[in-house]
C-alpha positions, 0 to 999 in steps of 0.5 A: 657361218657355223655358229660355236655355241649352242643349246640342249633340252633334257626332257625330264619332266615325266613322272616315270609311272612304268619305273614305280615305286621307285619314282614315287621318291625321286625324278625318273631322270634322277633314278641311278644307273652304275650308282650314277643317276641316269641324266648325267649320261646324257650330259656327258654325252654332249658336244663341248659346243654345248654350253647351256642345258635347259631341263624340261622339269614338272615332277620333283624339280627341286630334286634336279636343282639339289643334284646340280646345285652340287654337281660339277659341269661345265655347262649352265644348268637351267631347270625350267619349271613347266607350270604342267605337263606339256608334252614333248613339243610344249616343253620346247616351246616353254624353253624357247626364251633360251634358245638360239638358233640350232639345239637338240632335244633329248629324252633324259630316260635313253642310254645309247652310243650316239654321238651328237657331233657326228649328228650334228654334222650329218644335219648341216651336210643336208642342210636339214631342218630336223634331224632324229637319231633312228635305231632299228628293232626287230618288232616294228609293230610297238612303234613308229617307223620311219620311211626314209630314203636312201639319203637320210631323208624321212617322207613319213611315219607309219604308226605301229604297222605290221611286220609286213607293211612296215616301211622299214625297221628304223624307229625314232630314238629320241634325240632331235637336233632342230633348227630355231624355225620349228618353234613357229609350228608349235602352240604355247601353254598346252600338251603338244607331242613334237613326234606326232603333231609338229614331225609330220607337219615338217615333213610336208612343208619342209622335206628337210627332215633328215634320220641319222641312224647309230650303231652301237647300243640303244635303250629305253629306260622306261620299264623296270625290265630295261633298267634291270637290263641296261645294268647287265649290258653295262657290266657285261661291256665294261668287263665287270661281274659286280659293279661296287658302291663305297664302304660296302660290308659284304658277307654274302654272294653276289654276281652280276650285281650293282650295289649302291654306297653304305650297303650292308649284305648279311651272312649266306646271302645270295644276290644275282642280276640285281641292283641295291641302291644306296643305304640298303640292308640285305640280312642272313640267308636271303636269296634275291635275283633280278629285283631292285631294292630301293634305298634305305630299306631292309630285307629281313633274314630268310626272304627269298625275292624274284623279279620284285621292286621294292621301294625306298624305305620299306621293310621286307619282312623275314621268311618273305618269299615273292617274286614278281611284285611291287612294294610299296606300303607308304603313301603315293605321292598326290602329285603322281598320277594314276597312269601315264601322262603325255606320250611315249617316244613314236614316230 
């Protein structure tokens, strides 16, 4: 019997260290894409068969429960406060009282094309166990890649091999679609990596491990290189030059450039392949190109930016010229940690 109703976990709990300063204000899966913040593509992406959302939340959880407190879906929301970081796995395993008989699992930092229903299909056809979306790279050696055979069905990972010794160039691309029977692999209460500890014990009891590859688009959202990239893919596939905020006073250039709401851009200002979030001030004669501006902050008249990341709230000063640079002047949050936590998607 197909079963109608399932579930989904969102793992939302990273601190997002690659994306700061803009994460020491706000939940990584909160950051804006398009002025949207980037977890409701995932929810949007959802078949309708999909009626509960479990967020695997640590870091500013109160933020998520704000946003869908006031957000329209159609779906239950659930924000599951994990007491620490547990990981890939140990986040499934915390959100196991929700959960039914099949689910997904999806990394809230990937923007793609997939199409879960089509996935979905693809697991039952094989009757698999599990089944991982798969995208293929050109430079295999910064990931996990997959040896699978003709059918879809996964024998291994191998880890970071050489261009030469990889099996094939298809890596793990974060989403998963589970059977309830991999909950009995997985420890409770502590950092677990479902890719690196419980995947690889699937594959040898089981050999129902099945990859479903895509086309389209894939990104990871876990750099402020790919978030300044999957901007400029977005426009370019939705025929946009610019992508405009609400009441934006405008007085400058702008090309290639998302702007957030209630932005104002001052006279002679030149702004190119970057993005300005909501509440920012651009002033007189400044020139930004490929750099964030976070909210609510100010860049003062005459500055010159390149490749810079400023944070929410900060004040750039006039006749400021930098490029490649962080800024950041106000206290780090005592919660966020000094470098990455948990694991970065891998076979």
């Amino acid at each position: 019997m197909v079963k109608l109703r399932m579930e989904a976990i969102i793992l939302s709990g990273g601190f997002g260290t690659r994306l700061r300063p803009l994460t020491y204000t706000r939940a990584k899966s909160l950051l804006p894409i398009m002025n949207k913040p980037m977890i409701s593509y995932l929810i949007e992406m959802l078949p309708d068969t999909v009626d509960t959302v479990i967020l695997a939340a640590n870091y500013k959880k109160h933020q998520l429960e704000e946003y869908f407190e006031r957000s329209n879906t159609d779906k239950t929301i659930i924000v599951n406060d994990e007491p620490k970081p547990l990981g890939t796995g140990g986040a499934v395993k915390f959100a196991e009282k929700y959960l039914t008989d099949e689910f997904f699992v999806l990394n809230s930092d990937i923007i793609c094309s997939l199409n879960l229903s089509d996935m979905i299909a693809f697991h039952r056809k094989h009757n698999a166990v599990a089944t991982i979306s798969l995208w293929p790279v050109e430079n295999v050696s910064e990931f996990g890649v997959a040896e699978i055979q003709e059918n879809g069905n996964i024998t291994k990972f191998v880890e970071k091999p050489k261009q030469e010794d990889a099996p094939s160039n298809l890596i793990n691309a974060g989403a998963y679609f589970l059977e309830s029977s991999i909950l009995d692999y997985i420890e409770t209460g502590r950092l677990i990596s479902m890719e690196k500890e419980i995947f690889p014990q699937i594959i040898t009891d089981t050999e129902r491990f099945y990859g479903y590859q895509f086309k389209g688009y894939w990104m990871d959202i876990g750099r402020i290189r790919s978030y300044l990239d999957i901007h400029q893919y977005l426009l370019t596939k939705q025929n946009e030059n610019n992508h405009l905020g609400k009441n934006l006073l405008n007085n400058g250039t702008l090309n290639k450039t998302v702007v957030g709401n209630d932005v104002i851009i001052g006279k002679n200002s030149k702004i190119e392949k970057s993005i300005i979030l909501d509440n920012a001030i651009i002033e007189d004669n400044t020139f930004i190109s490929h750099s964030v501006i976070g909210e609510n902050s100010t860049v003062c008249s005459k500055s010159q930016l390149s490749g810079v990341v400023v944070g929410d709230n900060e004040q750039i000063g006039t006749n400021t010229i930098e490029e490649n640079k962080l800024f950041w002047t106000q206290e780090i949050p005592k919660e966020f940690p000094k470098k990455q936590i948990g694991n970065v998607i891998g076979g």
